[in-house]
C-alpha angles and dihedrals in degrees: 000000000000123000107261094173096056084049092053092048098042080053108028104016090232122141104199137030117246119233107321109346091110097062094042084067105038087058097047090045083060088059089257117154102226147179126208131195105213119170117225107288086017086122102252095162093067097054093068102032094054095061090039093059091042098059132044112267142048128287110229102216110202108192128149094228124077092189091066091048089054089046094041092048091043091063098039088050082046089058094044095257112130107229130161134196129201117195136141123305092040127122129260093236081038087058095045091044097061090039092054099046075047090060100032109016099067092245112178103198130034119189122204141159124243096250090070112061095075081064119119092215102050094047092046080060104036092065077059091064136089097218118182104180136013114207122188114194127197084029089169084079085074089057119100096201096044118108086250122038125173124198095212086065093080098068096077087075079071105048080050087070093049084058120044125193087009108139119234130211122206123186129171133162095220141046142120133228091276105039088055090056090051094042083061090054108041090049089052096240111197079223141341113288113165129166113190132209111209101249089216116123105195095184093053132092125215109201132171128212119197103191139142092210100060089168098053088043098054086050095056083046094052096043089053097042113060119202141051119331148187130212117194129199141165103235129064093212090055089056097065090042105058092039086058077047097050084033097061091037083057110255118127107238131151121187136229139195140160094266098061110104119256093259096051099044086050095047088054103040086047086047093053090039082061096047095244087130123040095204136045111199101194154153122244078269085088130075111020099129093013111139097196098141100176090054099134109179129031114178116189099218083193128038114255117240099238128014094242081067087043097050090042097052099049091040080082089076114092113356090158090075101247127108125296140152128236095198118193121198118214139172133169091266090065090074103060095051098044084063094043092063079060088074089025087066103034113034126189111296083245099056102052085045083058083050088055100046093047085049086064101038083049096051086034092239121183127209116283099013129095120077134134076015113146118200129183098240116216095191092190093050096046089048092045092052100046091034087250121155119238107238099038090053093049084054091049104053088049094064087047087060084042093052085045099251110121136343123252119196127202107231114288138190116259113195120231118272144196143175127192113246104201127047127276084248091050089046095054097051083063117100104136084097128117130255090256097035093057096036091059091053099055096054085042089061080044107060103028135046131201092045100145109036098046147016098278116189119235141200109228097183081062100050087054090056102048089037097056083215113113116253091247085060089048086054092051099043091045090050086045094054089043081059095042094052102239096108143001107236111194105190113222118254136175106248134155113237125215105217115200098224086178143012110289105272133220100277095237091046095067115111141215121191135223082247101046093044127014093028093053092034095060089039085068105043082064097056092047090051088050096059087045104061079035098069096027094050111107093179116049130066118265100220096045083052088060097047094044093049079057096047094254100131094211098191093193126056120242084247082217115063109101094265095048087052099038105098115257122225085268102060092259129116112256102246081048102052085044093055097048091036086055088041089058109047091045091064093042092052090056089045148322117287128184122238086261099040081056094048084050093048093044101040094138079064110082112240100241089059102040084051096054097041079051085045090049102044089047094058099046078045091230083138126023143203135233124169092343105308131109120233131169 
């Protein structure tokens, strides 16, 4: 076997595996396909990194969010392993460039996002590699019951067959029962193979705060809890309100959303990193991939959709180990918007069919055509145009790519691209230019090829560098020579795209199985009913409610969530009167005792509060008494 522990301390410096890392690798340095359930700071990247160094090859690394490869192959670099990523917004020759080191420079991981392994590119490549493990984080995308599927998931069962008696690795910090089961499916185990992490954080509080006045209630939260915090909550628009609000009542805060630009996402997770702000108000946009250890208090503004968000979310809380708060806000108005998402996400059958049709009718598609087709989608515009809402005709889009009619992309990041418009002779005649403008092409000729025979992206962030002239001055000039006729600069935008899979349908002909639509509908309808009686329930602890929604039977309470240290009828608190309550009803189901026989058998249980949980359960008659002997 080879010596994983020397490998983790030539590369980490660690001397010992945490929980059941060990035994993750150990399984997957046998050839194992294997799935581990790791919680949020359990450690999962090692588990796959520690058997990829130890074995020839390269380890291929699926994962949705391109933040969390840069910062993964940044480490590994950083440790002097060579390691690569491809996702969207890169180059063609940037592409090329990675797939090829991953063929001839002895590269041992390659990132890459889901999206990208239909490519034809990247499967010509990928039969060139030596590729020793395939690992698939956040598996429980591919799951059609978990809380966030992605199409573009799927298509790893593919590269599976490209690569035959490859072992894969799935991790995912959570899935229920079911979604485990389905992970194992969908991956193509040869047979089931799970580890499990207990999901309990015994350091984290779970609290619920039931208020009106959300705003006035996370400030008394943040004035009582000192460190580092995140507030999520589920509209853009709402980020950058509530940091002005934490901003004037003198707390440092900075928002982030999806729609930010790269730079300034990057700029603002770096600043709080660092600690120059205190607060991240944020959508769930925000933290997947974040290694912020010391974060103490994360408050949900707005309620998740399904506890597995939820858990997820406010795992990023103190991952340090020491004690921190995941604080969710609630009032009765929460409820009815958290069923009205159910309609919200899956609309009436008529109505997506309506979305399809109006699709047709705003690309001018004729039956028959279409596919293979690929459209810019301006959702705002489409919606303005056929009367449609916003959030119902997202959803319903995203069934259609489900029911495999079309493909609907989030938005996504398109670099930047130009084509000369004259010929190399033509642009050579040219001289009237000025310094700058001519500077910039030539280091446009530089840098790039193909330039005039096809649409080349292009970085304008580097041609700024090695121009010396301000991004601001390459827009311009670029704008100046399209003008001019000399090129066509197409300025890169973040945009969704709508993908034809298959020739526009009769629109009545188009079908929605029981799977795409009524299965997942009333899936999450579950999971919305879950967070309900989460936040509404004023007698179960809150920790034991989460373990139990992810299969994991937890038989003591946390003894520190709000409902465990709020005080019970009898005096007690509420964690305490639980434990002694449980105690006793597990000996008197086994025989009668008498008052004293109980003291005897409980004697670790003081005597005051063994005599008023008796007193209490008496008079609930949850145990009775005859001739002087307790029974249940």
């Amino acid at each position: 076997m080879p010596d994983y522990l020397k490998i983790l301390k030539q590369y980490w410096g660690y001397d010992h595996f945490r929980g059941i890392q060990e035994d993750i690798i150990r399984s997957v340095g046998e050839g194992r396909d294997t799935l581990g359930l790791m919680p949020t700071g359990g450690g999962k990247s090692i588990t796959f990194q520690v058997p990829a160094l130890a074995q020839e090859g390269l380890c291929l690394v699926i994962t949705p969010l391109i933040a969390l490869m840069k910062d993964q192959v940044r480490n590994l670099r950083e440790r002097g392993i060579k390691a690569t990523a491809v996702y969207s917004g890169m180059t063609r020759e940037e592409i090329l460039i990675a797939l090829e080191n991953c063929i001839f420079g002895n590269y041992k991981f390659l990132y890459i996002s889901p999206e990208r392994l239909g490519t034809e590119i990247f499967q010509m490549k990928l039969r060139s590699m030596q590729v020793s493990l395939i690992t698939v984080d956040e598996s429980h995308c591919i799951s059609q019951w978990g809380y966030d599927f992605r199409p573009a998931y799927l298509k790893i069962a593919e590269i599976r067959q490209l690569l035959p008696g490859v072992p894969v690795i799935a991790l995912t910090a959570t899935a229920t029962p079911e979604v485990v089961k389905d992970i194992q499916e969908r991956l193509q185990f040869r047979q089931e193979n799970v580890f499990r992490m207990s999901f309990e954080r015994k350091n984290l509080a779970y609290i619920v705060r039931h208020t009106e006045d959300k705003d006035g209630e996370m400030l008394h939260i943040l004035q009582r809890v000192n460190g580092s915090s995140i507030v999520y909550t589920r509209n853009r628009r709402k980020t950058k309100e509530i940091a002005q609000f934490l901003n004037r009542n003198h707390i440092t805060a900075t928002f982030y959303h999806a729609g930010l630009s790269d730079k300034t996402k990057d700029l603002r997770q770096k600043a709080w990193l660092k600690g120059e702000y205190r607060v991240m108000v944020a959508t769930n946009a925000f933290g997947m991939g974040i290694d912020k250890p010391d974060v103490r208090l994360v408050i949900h503004a707005d309620v998740p959709d399904s506890p597995e968000a939820y858990f997820q979310e406010a795992g990023r809380a103190g991952r340090d180990g020491l004690k921190a708060y995941a604080v969710l806000l609630f009032c009765p108005r929460d409820k009815i918007t958290l069923k009205q998402r159910i309609s919200d996400t899956f609309p009436e059958k008529d109505y997506i069919r309506k979305v399809y049709e109006d699709i047709n009718f705003y690309y001018q598609m004729a039956m028959g055509d279409g596919l293979g087709c690929t459209f810019a989608f301006n959702l705002d515009e489409f919606c303005h145009n056929f009367k449609h809402f916003p959030v119902q005709t997202d959803s319903a889009l995203k069934i259609l790519t489900r029911a495999g009619y079309l493909e609907y992309t989030d938005e996504q990041d398109n670099a930047s691209r130009i084509m000369f418009t004259i010929t190399k002779e033509e642009l050579y005649r040219i001289h009237e230019q000025n310094e700058d403008t001519e500077k910039l092409i030539r280091i446009l000729l530089r840098t790039y090829t193909g330039l005039f025979t096809d649409y080349a992206y292009i970085n304008e962030e580097l041609l700024s560098n090695r121009s010396g002239l301000s991004r601001q001055q390459i827009y311009e000039t670029l704008l100046f020579l399209t003008r001019q006729h000399i090129l066509h600069y197409i300025p890169g935008k973040k945009t969704p795209y709508i993908i034809y899979t298959r020739e526009r349908q009769e629109t009545d002909r188009i079908y929605l199985s029981r799977e795409v639509y009524e299965d997942r509908k009333e899936s999450y309808r579950r999971r919305i009913e879950a967070m309900i009686e989460y936040a509404e329930s004023e007698n179960k602890c809150r920790s034991r409610m989460l373990l139990h929604y992810f299969g994991e039977k937890n038989e003591h309470n946390c003894g520190q969530c709000d409902v465990c240290l709020q005080h019970h009828h009898s005096g007690l608190r509420q964690s305490q009167f639980d434990e002694i309550s449980r105690q006793i009803r597990s000996l008197l189901e086994m025989e009668s005792l008498s008052l004293q026989e109980l003291k005897i058998r409980m004697v670790d249980v003081p005597e005051e509060q063994l005599t008023k949980v008796v007193s209490y359960l008496l008079s609930e008659e949850i145990i009775r008494q005859e001739n002087g002997r307790l029974q249940c």
